[in-house]
C-alpha positions in Angstrom: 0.0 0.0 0.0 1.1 3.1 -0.7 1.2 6.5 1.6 1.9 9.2 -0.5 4.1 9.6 -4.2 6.6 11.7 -2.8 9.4 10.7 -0.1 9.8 12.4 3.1 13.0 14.7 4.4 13.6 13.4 7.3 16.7 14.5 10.0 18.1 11.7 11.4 20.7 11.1 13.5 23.5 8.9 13.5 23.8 5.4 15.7 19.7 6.3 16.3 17.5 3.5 15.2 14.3 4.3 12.7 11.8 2.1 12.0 10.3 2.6 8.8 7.1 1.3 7.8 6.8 -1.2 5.1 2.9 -1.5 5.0 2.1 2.2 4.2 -1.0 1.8 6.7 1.0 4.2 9.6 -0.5 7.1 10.7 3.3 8.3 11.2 4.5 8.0 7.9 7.3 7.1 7.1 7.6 5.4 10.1 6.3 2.6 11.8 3.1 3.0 14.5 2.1 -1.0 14.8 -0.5 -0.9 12.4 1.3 -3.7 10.2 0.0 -5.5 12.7 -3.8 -5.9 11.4 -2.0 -7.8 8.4 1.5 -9.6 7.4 4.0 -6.7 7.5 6.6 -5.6 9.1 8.9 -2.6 9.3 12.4 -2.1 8.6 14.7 -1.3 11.4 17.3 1.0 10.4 20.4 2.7 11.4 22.0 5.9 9.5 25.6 5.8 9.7 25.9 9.8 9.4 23.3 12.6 10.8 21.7 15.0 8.5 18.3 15.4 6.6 17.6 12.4 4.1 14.3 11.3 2.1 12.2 8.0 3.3 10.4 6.4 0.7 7.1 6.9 1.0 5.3 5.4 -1.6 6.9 1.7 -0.4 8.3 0.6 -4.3 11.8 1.9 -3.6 14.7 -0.7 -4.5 16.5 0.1 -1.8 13.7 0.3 1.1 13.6 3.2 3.7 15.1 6.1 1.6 13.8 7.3 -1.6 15.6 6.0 -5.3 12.9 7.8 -7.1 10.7 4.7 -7.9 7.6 6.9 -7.6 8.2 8.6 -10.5 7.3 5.6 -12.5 4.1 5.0 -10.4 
């Protein structure tokens, strides 16, 4: 499922752990609020490995899952 065609800038920190959803049903886009839990997802822990702002796929097609390769331009 999809939350929204456009990624989200997000500033993260490094060593801090995210967890991004994979189901597109969170309220808290792009991360995770337990709502994969109605059906068979689950998120993507994740650990940035330098701080700064960074864009979190949001429309959940991404090849490389949690930040944004531009997949929703084909969508």
């Amino acid at each position: 499922m999809m939350a929204k065609k456009a990624p989200i800038p997000v500033n993260v920190e490094i060593g801090k752990n995210y967890y991004w959803c994979s189901c597109g049903k969170s309220t808290k886009q792009p991360f995770c609020d337990g709502s994969h839990k109605k059906i068979n997802a689950s998120p993507i822990q994740w650990t940035p490995e330098k701080s700064g702002t960074l864009y979190f796929c949001n429309c959940k097609t991404s090849l490389n899952p949690v930040l944004c390769d531009g997949s929703h331009h084909n969508l």
